[in-house]
Backbone bond lengths (Angstrom), bond angles and torsions (degrees), N, CA, C in turn:
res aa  C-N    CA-C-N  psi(-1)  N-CA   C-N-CA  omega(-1)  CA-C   N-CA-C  phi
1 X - - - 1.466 - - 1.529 111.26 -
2 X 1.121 116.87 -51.50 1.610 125.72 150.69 1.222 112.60 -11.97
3 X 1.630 106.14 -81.49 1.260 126.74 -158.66 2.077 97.11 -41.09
4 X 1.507 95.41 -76.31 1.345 110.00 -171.18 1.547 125.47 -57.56
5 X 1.325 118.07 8.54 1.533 153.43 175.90 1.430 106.88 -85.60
6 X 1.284 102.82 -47.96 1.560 114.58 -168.95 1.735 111.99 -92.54
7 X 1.182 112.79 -43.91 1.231 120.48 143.02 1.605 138.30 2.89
8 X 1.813 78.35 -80.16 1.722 105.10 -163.32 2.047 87.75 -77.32
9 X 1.648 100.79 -26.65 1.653 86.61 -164.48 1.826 96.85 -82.99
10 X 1.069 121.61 -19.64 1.335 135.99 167.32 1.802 114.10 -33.36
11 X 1.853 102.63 -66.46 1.395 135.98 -163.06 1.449 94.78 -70.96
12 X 1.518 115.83 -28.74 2.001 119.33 -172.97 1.616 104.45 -82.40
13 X 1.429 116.81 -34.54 1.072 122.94 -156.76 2.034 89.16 -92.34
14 X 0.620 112.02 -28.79 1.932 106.46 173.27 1.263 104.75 -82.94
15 X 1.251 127.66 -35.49 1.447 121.52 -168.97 1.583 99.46 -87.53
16 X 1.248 142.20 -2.39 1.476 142.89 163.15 1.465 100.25 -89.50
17 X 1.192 119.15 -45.19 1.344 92.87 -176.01 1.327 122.83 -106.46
18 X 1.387 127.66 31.70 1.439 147.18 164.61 1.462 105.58 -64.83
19 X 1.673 121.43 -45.54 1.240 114.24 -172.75 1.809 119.04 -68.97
20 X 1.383 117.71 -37.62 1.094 132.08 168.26 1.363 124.81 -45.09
21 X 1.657 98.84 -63.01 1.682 108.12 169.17 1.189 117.85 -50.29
22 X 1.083 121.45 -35.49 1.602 137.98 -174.49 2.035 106.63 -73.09
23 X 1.071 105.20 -44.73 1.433 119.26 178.56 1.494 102.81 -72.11
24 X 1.023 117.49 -41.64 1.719 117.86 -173.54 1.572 105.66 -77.91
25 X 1.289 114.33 -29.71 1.519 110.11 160.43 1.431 149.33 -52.79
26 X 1.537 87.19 -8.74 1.925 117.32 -146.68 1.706 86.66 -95.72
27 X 1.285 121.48 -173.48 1.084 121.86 -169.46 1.372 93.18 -111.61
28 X 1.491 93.87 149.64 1.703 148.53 157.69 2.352 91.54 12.85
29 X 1.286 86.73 -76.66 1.324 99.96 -160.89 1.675 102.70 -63.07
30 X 1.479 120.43 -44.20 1.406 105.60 177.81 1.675 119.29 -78.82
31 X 1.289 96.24 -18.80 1.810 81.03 176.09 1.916 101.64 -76.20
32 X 0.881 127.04 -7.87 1.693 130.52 -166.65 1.677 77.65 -83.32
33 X 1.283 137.32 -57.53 1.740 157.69 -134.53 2.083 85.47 -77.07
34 X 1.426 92.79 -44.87 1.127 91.23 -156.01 1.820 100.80 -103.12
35 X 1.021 113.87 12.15 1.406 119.12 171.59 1.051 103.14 -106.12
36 X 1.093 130.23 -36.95 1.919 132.08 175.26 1.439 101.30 -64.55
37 X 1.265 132.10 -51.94 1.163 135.70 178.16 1.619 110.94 -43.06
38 X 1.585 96.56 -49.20 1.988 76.32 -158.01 1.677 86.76 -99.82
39 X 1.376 120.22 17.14 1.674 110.90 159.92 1.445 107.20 106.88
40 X 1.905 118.07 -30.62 1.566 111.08 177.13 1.417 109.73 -41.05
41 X 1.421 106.08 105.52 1.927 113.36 169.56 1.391 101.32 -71.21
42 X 1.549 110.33 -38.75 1.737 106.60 -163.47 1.388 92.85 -78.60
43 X 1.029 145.50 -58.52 1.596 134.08 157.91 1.717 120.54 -5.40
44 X 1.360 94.57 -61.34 1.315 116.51 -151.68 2.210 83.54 -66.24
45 X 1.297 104.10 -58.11 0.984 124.25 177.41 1.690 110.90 -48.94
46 X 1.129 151.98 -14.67 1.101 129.51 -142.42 2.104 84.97 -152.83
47 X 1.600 121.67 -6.63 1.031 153.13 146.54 1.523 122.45 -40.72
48 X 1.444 95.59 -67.05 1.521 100.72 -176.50 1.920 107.13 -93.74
49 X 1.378 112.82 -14.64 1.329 113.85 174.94 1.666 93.89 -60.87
50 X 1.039 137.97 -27.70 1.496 130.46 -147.31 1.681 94.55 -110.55
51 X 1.615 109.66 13.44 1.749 105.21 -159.33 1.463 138.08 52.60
52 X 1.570 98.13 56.50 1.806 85.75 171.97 1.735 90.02 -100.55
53 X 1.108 103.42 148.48 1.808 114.53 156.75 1.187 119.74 -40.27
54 X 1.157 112.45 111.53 1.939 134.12 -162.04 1.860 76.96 -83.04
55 X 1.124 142.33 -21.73 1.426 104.55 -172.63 1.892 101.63 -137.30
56 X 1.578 111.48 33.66 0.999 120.48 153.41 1.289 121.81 -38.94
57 X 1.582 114.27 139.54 1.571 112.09 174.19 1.127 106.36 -140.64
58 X 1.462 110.04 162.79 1.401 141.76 -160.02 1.873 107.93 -80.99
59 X 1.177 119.89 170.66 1.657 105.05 159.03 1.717 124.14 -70.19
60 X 1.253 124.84 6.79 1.375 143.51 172.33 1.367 91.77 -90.02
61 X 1.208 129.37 -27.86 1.630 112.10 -155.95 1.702 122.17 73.29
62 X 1.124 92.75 42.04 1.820 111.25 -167.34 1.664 99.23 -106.99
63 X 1.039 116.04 131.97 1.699 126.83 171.55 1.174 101.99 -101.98
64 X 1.764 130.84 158.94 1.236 131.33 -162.77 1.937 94.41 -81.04
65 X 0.543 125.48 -25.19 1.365 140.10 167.38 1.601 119.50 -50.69
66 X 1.482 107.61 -37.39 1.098 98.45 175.15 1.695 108.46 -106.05
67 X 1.404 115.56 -0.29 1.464 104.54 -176.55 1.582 83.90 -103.69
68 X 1.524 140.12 10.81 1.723 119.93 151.82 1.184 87.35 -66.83
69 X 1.456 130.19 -56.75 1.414 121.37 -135.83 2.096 101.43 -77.96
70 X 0.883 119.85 -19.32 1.196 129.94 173.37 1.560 98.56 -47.55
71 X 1.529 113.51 -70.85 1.254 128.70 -172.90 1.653 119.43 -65.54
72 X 1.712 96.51 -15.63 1.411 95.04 -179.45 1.592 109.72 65.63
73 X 1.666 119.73 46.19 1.463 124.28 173.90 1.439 82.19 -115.74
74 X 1.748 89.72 123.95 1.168 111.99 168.20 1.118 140.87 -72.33
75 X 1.375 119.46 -54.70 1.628 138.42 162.37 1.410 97.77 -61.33
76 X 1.353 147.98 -38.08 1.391 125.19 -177.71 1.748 115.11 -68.94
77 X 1.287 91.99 -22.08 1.695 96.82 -170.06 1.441 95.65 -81.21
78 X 1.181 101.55 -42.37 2.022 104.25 179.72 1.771 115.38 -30.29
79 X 2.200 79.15 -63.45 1.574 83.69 -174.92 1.549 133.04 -70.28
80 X 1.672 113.24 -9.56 1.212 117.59 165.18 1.391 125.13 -64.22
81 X 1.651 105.95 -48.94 1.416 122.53 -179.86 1.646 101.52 -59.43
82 X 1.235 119.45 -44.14 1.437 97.31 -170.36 1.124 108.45 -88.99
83 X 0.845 151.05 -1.67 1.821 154.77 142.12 1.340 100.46 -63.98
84 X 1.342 137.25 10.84 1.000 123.84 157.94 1.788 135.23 102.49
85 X 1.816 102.88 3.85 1.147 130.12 156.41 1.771 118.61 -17.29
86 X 1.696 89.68 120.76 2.222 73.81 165.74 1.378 117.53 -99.76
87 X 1.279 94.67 106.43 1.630 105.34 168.73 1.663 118.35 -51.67
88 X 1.084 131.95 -19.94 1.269 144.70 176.19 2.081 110.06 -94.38
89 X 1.216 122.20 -4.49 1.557 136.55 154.75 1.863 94.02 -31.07
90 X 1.337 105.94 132.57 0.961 93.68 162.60 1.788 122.68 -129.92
91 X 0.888 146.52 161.73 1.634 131.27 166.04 1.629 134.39 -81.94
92 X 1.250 109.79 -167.61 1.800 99.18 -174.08 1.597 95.38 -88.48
93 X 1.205 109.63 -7.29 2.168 96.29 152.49 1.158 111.12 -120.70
94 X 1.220 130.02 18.04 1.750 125.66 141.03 1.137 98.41 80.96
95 X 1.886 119.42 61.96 0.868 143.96 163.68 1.339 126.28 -106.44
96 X 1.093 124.50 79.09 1.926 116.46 178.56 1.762 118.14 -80.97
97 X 1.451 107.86 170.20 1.367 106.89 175.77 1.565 111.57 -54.87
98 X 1.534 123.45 -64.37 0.962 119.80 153.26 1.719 121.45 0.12
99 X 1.097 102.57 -99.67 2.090 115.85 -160.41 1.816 94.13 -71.29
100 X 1.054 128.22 -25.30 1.636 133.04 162.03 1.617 104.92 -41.47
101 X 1.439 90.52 -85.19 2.157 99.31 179.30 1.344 103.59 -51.19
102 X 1.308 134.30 -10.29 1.665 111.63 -158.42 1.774 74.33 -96.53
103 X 1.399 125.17 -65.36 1.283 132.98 166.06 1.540 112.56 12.56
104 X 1.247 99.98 -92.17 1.384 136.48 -171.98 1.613 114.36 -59.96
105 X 1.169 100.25 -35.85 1.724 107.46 -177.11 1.700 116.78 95.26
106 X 1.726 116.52 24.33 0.855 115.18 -167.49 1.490 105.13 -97.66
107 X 1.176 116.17 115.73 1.425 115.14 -162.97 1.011 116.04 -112.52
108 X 1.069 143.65 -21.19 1.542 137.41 163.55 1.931 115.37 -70.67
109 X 1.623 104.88 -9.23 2.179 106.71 170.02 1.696 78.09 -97.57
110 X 1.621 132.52 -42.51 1.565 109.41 -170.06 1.380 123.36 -60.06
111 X 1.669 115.74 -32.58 1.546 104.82 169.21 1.371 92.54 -72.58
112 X 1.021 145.44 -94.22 1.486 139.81 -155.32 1.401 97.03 3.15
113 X 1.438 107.56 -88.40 1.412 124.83 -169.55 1.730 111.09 -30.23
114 X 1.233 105.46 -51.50 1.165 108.80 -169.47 1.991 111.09 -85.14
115 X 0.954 134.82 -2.28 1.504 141.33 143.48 1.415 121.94 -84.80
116 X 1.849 109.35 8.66 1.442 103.41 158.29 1.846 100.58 -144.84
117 X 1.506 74.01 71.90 1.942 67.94 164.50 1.567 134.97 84.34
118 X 1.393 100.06 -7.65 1.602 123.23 176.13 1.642 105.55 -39.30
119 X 1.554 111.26 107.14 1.918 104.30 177.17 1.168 96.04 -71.45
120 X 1.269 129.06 128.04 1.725 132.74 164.96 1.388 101.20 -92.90
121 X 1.135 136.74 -5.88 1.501 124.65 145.78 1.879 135.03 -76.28
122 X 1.445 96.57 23.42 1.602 105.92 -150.27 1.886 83.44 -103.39
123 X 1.624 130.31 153.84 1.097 88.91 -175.32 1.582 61.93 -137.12
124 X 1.592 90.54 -161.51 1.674 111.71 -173.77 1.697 114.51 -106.78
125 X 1.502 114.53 172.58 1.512 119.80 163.32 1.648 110.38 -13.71
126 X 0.886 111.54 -63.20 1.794 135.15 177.18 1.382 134.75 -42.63
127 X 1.562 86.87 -48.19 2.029 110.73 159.63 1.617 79.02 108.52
128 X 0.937 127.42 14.30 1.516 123.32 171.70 1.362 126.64 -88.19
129 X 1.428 107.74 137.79 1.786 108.57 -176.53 1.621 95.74 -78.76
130 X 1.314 112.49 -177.32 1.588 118.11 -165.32 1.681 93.62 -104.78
131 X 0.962 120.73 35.54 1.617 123.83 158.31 1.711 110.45 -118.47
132 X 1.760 126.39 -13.28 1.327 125.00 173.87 2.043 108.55 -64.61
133 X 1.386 96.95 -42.61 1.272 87.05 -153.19 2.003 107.36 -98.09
134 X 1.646 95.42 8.78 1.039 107.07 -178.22 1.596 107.25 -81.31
135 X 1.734 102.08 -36.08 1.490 119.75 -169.85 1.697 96.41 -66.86
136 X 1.321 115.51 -43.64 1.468 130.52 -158.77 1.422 98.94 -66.10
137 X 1.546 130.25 -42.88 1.331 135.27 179.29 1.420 118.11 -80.97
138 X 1.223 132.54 9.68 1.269 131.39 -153.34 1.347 136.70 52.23
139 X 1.284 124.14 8.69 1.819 131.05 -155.84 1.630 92.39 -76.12
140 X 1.419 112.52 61.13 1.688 96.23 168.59 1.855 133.42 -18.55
141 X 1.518 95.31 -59.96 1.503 96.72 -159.06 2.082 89.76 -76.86
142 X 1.007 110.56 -13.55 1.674 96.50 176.16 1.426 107.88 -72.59
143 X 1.310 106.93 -45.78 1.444 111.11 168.75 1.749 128.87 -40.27
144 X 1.325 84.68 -50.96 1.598 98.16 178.93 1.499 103.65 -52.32
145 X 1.629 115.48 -69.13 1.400 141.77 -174.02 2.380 97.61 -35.39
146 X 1.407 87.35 -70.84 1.357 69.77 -172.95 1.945 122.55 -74.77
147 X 1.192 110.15 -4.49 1.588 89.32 158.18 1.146 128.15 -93.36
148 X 1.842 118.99 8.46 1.369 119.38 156.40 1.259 95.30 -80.29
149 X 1.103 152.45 -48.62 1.146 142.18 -178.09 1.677 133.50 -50.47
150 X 1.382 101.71 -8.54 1.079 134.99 167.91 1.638 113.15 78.81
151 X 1.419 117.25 38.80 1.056 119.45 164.54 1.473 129.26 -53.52
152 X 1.637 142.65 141.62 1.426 133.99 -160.87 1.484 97.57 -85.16
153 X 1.671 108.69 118.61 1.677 105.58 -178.22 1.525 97.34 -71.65
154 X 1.200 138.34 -36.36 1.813 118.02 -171.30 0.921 117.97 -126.81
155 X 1.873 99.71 76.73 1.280 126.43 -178.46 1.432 104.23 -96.71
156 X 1.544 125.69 136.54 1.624 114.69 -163.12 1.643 97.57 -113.65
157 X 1.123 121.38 117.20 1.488 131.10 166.34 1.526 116.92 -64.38
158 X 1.430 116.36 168.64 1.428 113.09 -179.80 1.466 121.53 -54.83
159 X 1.213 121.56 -28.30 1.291 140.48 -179.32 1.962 108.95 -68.94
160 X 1.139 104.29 -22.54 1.586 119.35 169.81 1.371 102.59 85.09
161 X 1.498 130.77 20.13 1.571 147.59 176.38 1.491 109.16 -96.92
162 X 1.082 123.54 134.55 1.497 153.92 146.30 1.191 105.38 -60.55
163 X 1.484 119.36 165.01 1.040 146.02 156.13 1.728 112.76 -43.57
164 X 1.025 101.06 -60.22 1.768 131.03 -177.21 1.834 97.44 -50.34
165 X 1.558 104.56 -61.95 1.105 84.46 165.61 0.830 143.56 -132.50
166 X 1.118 124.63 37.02 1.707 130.30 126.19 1.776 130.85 -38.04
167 X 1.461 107.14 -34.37 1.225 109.47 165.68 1.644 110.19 -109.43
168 X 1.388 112.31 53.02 1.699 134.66 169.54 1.583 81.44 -137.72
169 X 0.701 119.77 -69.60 1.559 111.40 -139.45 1.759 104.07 -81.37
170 X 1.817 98.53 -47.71 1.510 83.71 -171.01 1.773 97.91 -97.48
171 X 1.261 137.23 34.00 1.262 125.75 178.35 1.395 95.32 -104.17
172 X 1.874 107.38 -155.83 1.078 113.02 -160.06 1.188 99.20 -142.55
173 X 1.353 132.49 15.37 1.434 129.83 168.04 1.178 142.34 76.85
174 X 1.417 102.49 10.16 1.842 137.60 -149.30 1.284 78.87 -98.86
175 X 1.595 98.57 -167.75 1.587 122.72 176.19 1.509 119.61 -72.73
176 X 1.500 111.69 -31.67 1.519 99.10 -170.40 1.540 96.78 -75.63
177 X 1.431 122.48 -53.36 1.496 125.53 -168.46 1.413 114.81 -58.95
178 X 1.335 116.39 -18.50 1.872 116.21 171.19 1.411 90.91 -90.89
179 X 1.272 143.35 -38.34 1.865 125.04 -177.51 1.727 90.49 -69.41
180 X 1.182 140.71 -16.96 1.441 113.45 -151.97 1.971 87.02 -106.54
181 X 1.005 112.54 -36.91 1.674 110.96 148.93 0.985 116.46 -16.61
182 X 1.753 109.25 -83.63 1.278 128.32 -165.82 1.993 108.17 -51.34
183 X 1.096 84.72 -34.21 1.894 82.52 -167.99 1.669 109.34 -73.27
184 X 2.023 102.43 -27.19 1.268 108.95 170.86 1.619 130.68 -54.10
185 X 1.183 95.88 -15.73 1.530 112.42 -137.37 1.682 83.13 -111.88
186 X 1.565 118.55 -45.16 1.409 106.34 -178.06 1.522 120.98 -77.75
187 X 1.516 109.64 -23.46 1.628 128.62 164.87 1.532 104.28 -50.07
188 X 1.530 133.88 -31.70 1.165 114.83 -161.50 1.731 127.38 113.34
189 X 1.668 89.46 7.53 1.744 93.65 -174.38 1.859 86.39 -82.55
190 X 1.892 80.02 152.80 1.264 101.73 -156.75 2.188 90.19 -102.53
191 X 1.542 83.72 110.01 1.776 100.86 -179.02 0.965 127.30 -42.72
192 X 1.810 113.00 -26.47 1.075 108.99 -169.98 1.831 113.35 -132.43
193 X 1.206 98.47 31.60 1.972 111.65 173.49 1.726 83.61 -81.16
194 X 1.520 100.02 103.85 1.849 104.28 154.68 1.238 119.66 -86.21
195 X 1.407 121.61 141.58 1.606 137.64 161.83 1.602 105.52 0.19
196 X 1.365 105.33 -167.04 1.531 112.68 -177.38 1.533 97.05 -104.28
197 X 1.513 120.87 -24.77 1.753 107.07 158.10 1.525 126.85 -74.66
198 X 1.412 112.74 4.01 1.425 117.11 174.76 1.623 101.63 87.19
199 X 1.073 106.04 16.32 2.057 97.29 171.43 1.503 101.33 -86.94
200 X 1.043 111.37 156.19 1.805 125.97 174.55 1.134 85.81 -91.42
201 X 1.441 86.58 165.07 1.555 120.67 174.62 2.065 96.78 -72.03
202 X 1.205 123.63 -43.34 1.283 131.44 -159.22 1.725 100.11 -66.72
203 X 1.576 91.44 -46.09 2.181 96.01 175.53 1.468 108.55 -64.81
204 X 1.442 127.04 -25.81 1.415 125.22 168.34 0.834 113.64 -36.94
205 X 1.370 104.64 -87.64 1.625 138.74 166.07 1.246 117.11 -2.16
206 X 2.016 114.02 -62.92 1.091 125.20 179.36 1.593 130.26 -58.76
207 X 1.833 85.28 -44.88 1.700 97.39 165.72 1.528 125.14 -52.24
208 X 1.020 120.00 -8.17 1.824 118.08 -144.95 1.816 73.36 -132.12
209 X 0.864 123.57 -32.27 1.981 116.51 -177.89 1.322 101.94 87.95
210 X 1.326 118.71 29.16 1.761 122.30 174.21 1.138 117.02 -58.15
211 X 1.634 127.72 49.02 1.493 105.43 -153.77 1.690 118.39 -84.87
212 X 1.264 129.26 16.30 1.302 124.60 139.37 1.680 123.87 -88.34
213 X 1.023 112.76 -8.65 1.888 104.75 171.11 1.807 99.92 -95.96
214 X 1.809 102.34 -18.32 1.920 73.19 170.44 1.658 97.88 -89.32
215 X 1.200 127.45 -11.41 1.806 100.70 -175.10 2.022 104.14 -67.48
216 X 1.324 104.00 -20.51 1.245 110.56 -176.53 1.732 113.05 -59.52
217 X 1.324 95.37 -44.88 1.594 112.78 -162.35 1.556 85.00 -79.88
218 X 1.189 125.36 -53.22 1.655 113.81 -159.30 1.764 120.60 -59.36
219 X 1.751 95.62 -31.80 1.324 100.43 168.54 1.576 129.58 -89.92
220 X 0.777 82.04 15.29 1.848 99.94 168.45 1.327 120.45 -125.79
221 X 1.759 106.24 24.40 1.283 98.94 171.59 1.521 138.21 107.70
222 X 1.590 104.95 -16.01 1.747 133.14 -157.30 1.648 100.56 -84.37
223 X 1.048 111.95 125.30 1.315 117.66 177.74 1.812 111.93 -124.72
């Protein structure tokens, strides 16, 4: 009983590490793809010392850079970017590290990104800069981050939405989405650019019973 105990734990322990061995075999650029991914920096690090292509990509069109930033590994994205990573890489849905972290709300790869070169005119699938969908999710302090950064607050995506209202229409009316208003509103978003049916941001507002993002809008002008 032993015997066949040891065995079966034998047969588990090769079949876990079959996939690895197999991955470490692969070339240069996907083990870097796949070391950024699960966060090994010293990997990641000890990867490109040996020359794999820092901006190798995947059949997605994914750079190891952007599958840290997927995962939100910090130190791996560090060590790419400062070796010289393009934060502006984009994928076959025109996703870079950059407009990804702004996305997501990951803010410690978005400054990165953005102290090496981050285009804040670069937009996404959507036609959106990486401050629309930041506003749309609530990520206040990303929000904040990229209009110091000087991202364009009434920039209009394919959808014919702003920032402004994107976080009217697709938020939830809570506290983060009325502060991320408020920050819109002191940046210079313009109150009264309506949708592509001609509704304001302020009739949103009204529809949804936002009644602190319309006192916001009314005193700034929103009609």
């Amino acid at each position: 009983m032993l015997a066949a105990r040891l065995s079966i734990c034998l047969a588990l322990a090769i079949a876990m590490l079959t996939p690895t061995t197999a991955a470490a075999s692969g070339p240069p650029e996907q083990q870097l793809r796949e070391a950024a991914a699960s966060g090994n920096a010293a990997q990641v690090t000890a990867l490109l010392g040996q020359g794999a292509s820092i901006d190798g990509r995947d059949a997605q069109g994914r750079t190891a850079l952007l599958l840290a930033t997927h995962h939100n590994r910090v130190q791996a994205a560090r060590v790419l970017i400062d070796a010289g990573a393009d934060v502006n890489a984009q994928d076959a849905i025109h996703d870079s590290s950059y407009l990804y972290a702004g996305a997501r709300g990951y803010n410690e790869i978005l400054r990165l990104t953005l102290a090496h070169g981050a285009d804040l005119r670069s937009t996404n699938r959507y036609g959106g800069t990486a401050l629309i969908p930041a506003a749309e999710r609530g990520h206040v302090e990303t929000v904040r981050t990229l209009i110091a950064a000087g991202v364009a607050v009434n920039h209009v995506n394919k959808l014919k939405w702003t920032a402004l209202l994107e976080a009217i229409i697709l938020g939830n009316g809570g506290q983060a989405h009325t502060e991320i208003v408020r920050l819109l509103v002191k940046a210079g978003a313009d109150v009264n650019l309506a949708d592509g049916d001609g509704v304001s941001p302020l009739q949103h507002a009204r529809q949804r019973g936002y009644a602190r993002i319309e006192q916001i809008l009314v005193a700034a002008g929103a009609r």
